[in-house]
C-alpha positions in Angstrom: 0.0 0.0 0.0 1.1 3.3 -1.1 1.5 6.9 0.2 -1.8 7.5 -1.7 -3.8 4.6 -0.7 -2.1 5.3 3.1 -2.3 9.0 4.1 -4.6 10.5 1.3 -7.2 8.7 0.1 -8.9 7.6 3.6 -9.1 11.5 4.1 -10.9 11.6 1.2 -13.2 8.8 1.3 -14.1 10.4 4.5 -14.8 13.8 3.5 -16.3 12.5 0.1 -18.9 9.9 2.5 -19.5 12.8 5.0 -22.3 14.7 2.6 -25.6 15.7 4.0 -27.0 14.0 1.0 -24.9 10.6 2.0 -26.0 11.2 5.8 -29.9 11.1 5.0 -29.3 7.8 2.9 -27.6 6.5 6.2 -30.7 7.7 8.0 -33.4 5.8 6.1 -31.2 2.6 5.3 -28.9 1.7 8.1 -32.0 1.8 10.8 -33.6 -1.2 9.5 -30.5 -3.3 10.4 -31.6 -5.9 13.2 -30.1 -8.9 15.3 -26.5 -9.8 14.3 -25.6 -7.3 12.0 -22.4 -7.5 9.3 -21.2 -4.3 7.7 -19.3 -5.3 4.9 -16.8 -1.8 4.1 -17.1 -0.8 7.5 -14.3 2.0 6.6 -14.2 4.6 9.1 -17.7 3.7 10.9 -19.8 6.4 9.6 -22.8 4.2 9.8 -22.3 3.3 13.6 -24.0 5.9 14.7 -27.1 4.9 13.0 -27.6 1.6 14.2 -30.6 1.1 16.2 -29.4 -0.6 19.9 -32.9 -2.0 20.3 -33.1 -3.4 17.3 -29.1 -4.7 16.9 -27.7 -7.6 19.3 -24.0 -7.3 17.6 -22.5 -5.7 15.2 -19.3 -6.8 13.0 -17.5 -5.0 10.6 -15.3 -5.6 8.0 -12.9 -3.9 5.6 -9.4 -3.9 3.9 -8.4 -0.7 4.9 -6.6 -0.3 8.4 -6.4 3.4 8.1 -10.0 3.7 8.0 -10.5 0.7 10.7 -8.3 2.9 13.0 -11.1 5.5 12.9 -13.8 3.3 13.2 -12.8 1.9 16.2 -13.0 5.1 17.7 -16.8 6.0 16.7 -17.0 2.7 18.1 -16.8 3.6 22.1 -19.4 6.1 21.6 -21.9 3.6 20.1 -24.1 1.7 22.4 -23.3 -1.9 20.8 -21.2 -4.5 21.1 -18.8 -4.0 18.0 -16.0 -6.1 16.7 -14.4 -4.5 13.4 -11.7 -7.0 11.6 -9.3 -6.8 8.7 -10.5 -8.4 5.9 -11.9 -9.0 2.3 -15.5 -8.6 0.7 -13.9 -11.3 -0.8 -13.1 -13.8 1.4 -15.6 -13.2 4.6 -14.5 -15.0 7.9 -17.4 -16.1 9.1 -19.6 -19.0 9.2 -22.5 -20.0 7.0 -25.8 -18.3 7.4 -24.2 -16.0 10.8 -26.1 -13.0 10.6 -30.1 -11.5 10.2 -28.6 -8.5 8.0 -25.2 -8.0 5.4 -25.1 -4.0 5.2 -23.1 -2.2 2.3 -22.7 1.2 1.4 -20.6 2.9 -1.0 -18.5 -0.3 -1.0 -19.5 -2.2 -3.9 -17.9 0.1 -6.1 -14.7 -0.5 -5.0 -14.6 -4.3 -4.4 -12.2 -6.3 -7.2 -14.5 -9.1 -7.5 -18.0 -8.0 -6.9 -20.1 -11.7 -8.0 -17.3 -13.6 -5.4 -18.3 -11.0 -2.3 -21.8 -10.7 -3.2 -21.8 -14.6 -3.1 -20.1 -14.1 0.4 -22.7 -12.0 1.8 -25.4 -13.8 0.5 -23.8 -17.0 2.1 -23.7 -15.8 5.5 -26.8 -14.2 5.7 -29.7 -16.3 7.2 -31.9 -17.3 5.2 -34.6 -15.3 6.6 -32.0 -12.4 6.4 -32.1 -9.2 4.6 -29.2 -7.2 2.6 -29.6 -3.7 3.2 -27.7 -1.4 0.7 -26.7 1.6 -0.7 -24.4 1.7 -4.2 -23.5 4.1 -6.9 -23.2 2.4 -10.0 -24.2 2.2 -14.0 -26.8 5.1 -15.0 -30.1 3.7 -17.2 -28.9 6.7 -19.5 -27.2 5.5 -22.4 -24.8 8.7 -22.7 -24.6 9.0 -19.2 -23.3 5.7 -18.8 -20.9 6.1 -21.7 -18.8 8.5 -20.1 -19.2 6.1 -16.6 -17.2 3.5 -19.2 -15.0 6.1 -20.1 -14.2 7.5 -16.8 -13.4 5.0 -15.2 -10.3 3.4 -15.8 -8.8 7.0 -14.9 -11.2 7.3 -11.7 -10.2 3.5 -10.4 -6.4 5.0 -10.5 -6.9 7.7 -8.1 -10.3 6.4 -6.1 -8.9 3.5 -4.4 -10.7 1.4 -7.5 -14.0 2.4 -7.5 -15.7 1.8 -10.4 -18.6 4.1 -11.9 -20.3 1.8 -14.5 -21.0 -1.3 -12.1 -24.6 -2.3 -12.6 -25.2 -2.9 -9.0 -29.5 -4.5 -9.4 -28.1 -6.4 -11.8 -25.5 -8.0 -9.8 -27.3 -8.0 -6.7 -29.9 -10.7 -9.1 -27.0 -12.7 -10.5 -25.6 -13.2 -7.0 -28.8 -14.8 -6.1 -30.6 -11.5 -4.3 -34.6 -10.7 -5.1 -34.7 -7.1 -4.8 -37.6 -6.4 -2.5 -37.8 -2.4 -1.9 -35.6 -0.7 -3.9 -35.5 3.1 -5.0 -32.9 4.8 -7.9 -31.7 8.4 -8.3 -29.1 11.1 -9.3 -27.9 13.0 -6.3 -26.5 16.1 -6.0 -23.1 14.8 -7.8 -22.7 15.4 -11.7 -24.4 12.6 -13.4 -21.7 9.8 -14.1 -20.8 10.0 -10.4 -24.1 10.4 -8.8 -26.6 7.4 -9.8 -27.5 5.7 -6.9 -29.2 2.7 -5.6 -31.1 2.4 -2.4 -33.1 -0.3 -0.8 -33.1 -4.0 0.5 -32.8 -7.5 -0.6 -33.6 -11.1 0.5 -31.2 -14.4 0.1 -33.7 -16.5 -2.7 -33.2 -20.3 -1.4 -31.8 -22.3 -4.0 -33.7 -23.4 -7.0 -36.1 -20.5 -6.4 -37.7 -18.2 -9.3 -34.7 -16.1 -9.4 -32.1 -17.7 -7.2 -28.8 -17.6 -9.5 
C-alpha cells in the first residue's frame, strides 16, 4: 500500500462519505439493520452511529483498509453496541454459514475487485430469513450517461482506491442470487456519471427458487 492509498485517500473517502445528502441515505437505510448485524466496508464507521441498539444484538464489521479501521474503532466507544471491526476481504468473509439476520453495504460495492465472489459471500452468511440492506452508486439507465461512466473509469479507479462508476449494482445483486424487494434509484446532488444511486433492501432466494442464481 502506497502513500496515496495510506495517508490520502482515507481522508478523502471520509470527507467525500460525509455529505448531508450521503448522511440522510444513512438515515433511512442503516436503521432497518436488526439482530447480528455485518457491515461489509465498514471503513471509518460512519454508519455506527445509525444503528438502532434496540433493534441490533451485535454488530461486526469488515474492511481492507486499516487506516479507515483505526477510525472506526473510535466511533466505536461512543456507540451503544457491542462492536467487533476486523481486517478483511468482501472477498473472502470470515465467518460461518448463514451468521447473521442483515449484510449491510454502502458505497463499497464500487470498490470491491471481484464484486459476483463478495456478493456470493454476503449472501452465504446471511440467514436465510436475512435481509441485505444497501446503498451503491453504480451504472446510470442513461445511455450517454453511462458512456462517459465507461469512459471515466479506468482514470477514476487509478486515483479512487478502485471504485468503479459503470458497475450495474440491481443487476449484480440478481446474478448473486438476491430478489430485490424495496428498492428506489436516483441522481444526487453529484454530476451525473458520479451520482446514480441505488437504495433499498434484498432477500437471500433459497436455492432453485424463481430467481435464485
Amino acid at each position: 500500500m502506497g502513500f496515496w492509498e495510506r495517508r490520502v485517500l482515507p481522508h478523502l473517502i471520509e470527507k467525500a462519505c460525509r455529505s448531508s445528502e450521503i448522511k440522510e441515505e444513512r438515515g433511512r437505510i442503516v436503521p432497518r439493520a436488526r439482530g447480528r448485524v455485518l457491515e461489509v466496508g465498514v471503513g471509518s464507521g460512519l454508519n455506527l452511529a445509525f444503528y438502532d441498539p434496540a433493534k441490533v444484538t451485535e454488530l461486526c464489521g469488515v474492511d481492507p483498509s486499516e487506516p479507515l479501521l483505526s477510525r472506526a474503532r473510535e466511533r466505536a466507544r461512543d456507540v451503544p453496541l457491542q462492536t467487533t471491526l476486523v481486517r478483511g476481504s468482501a472477498e473472502a468473509l470470515p465467518f460461518d454459514d448463514a451468521s447473521f439476520d442483515t449484510v449491510v453495504v454502502t458505497y463499497s460495492l464500487c470498490s470491491v475487485t471481484d464484486v459476483a465472489r463478495a456478493l456470493s459471500q454476503m449472501r452465504r452468511v446471511l440467514a436465510p430469513e436475512g435481509h441485505l440492506l444497501f446503498i451503491e452508486h453504480g451504472l446510470s439507465p442513461e445511455p450517454d450517461v453511462a458512456r462517459w461512466q465507461r469512459l471515466l473509469t479506468p482514470a477514476w479507479r487509478r486515483v479512487g482506491g478502485g471504485c468503479r462508476l459503470d458497475r450495474d449494482i440491481r443487476g449484480e445483486l440478481r446474478d448473486a442470487g438476491f430478489t430485490l424487494d424495496d428498492v428506489s434509484a436516483h441522481y444526487g446532488e453529484s454530476p451525473k456519471w458520479l451520482g446514480f444511486t441505488c437504495e433499498g433492501t434484498a432477500s437471500k432466494n433459497r436455492p432453485g427458487g424463481p430467481e435464485a442464481a
